[in-house]
N, C-alpha and C positions, 0 to 999 in steps of 0.2 A: 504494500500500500504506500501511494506516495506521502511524505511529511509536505502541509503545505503550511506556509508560513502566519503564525500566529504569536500570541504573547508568552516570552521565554525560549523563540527558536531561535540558535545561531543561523545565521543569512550569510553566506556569501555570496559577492555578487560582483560583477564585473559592468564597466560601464564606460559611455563614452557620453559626451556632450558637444551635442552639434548644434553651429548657429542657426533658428529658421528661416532666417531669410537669403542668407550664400549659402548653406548647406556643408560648410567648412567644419570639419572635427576640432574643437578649440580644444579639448582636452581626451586622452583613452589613455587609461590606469592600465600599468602593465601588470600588478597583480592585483589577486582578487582582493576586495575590500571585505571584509567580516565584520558583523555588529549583531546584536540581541533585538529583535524584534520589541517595543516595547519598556526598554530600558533605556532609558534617555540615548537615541544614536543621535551620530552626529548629522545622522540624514535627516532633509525635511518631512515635517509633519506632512505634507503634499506627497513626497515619495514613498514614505511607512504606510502609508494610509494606503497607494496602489498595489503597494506588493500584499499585504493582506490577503492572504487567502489563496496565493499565488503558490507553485510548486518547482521543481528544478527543471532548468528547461524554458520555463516561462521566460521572454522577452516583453519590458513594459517599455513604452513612451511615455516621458511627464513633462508636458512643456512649464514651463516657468517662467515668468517677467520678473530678470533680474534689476528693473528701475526698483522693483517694491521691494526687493533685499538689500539691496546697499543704497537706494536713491540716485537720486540724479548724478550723471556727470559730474565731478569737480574740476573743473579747470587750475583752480589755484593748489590743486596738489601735483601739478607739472613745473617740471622745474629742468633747464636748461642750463648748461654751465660752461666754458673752456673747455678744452678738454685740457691743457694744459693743469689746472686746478681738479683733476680728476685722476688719483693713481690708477698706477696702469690694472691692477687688479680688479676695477671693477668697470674693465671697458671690456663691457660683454652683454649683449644683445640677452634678455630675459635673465640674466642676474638681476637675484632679488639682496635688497640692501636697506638692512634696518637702522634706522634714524630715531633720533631721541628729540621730544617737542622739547621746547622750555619749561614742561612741567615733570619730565622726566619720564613721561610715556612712550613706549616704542611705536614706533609708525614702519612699517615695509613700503617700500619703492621699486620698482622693477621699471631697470635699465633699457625703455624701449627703442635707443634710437642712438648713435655718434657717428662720427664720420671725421674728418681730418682736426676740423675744428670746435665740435661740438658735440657734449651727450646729454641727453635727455633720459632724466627718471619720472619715474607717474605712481603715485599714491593711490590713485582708483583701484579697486579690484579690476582684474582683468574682464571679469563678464560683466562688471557695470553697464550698462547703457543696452545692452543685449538681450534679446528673446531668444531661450537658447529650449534646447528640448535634449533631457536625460534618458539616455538609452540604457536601459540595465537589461543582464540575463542573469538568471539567477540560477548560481553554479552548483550550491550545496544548502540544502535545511534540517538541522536536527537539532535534539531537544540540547538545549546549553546549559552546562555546569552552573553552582550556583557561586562560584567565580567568575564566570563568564557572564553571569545575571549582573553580580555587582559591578564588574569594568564595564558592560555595555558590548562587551567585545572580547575576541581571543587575548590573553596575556601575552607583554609582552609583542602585539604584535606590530610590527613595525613593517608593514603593508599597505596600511590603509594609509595613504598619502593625504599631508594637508591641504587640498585644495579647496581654497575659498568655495568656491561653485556647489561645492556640495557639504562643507561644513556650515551648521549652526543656518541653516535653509530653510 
């Protein structure tokens, strides 16, 4: 009999995110992501809600409007420099680079752009301004330890990749 996915099952699942309007892959996890159905994951309420009830094998689509997760555009978290003024370690196209406000908060910036004389970092989330649609298949369901109840997720696993897009959604 198949486990299909309800409250206390580990889920792994594999996923990509594709923009809907150019149909471009903006992000595809090379490994599976694992989480506890029902136990605070880092997926959205929008996506735990479609996998429900869903079995191994299933393939879901969840569109999303990433305006309503991170808001609008910010223009004033782009910031252009010399490149001179720019060590060489971090002239690299999608390096990301944590900055500290004046009140001692960390802010991430991701490196989109230099060239002879110039680079450019952006504080927006990457999928800001985006309508993107999450593609999962779901690779594995069984009943989760009650370690694996309290992490939300396998120990220790260091798989599940942070990316914005699908954390805290």
């Amino acid at each position: 009999m198949k486990e299909i996915i309800q409250k206390d099952k580990l889920v792994e699942l594999s996923y990509k995110i594709v923009d809907q309007k150019s149909g471009e892959v903006l992000t595809l996890v090379e490994f599976p992501v694992a989480y506890v159905q029902g136990a605070g994951s880092v997926l959205a309420p929008e996506v735990t809600a479609e996998l429900e009830g869903k079995s191994v094998g299933d393939i879901i689509e969840v569109p999303i409007d990433c305006n309503e997760l991170y808001g609008p555009r910010d223009e004033s978290l782009v910031f252009t420099d010399r490149i001179e003024n720019v060590p060489k370690e971090y002239q690299e196209v999608g390096l990301t680079i944590t900055m500290e406000s004046e009140k001692g908060d960390p802010k991430n910036f991701i490196v989109t752009r230099f060239d002879d004389e110039t680079l450019t970092v952006d504080g927006n989330n990457p999928l800001c301004g985006r309508e993107v649609i999450f593609k999962l298949e779901i690779l594995l369901v069984r009943d989760a330890s009650d370690e694996e109840i309290a992490l939300g997720g396998k120990p220790d696993d260091d798989s599940a990749p942070e990316i914005e897009g699908m954390v805290e959604i």
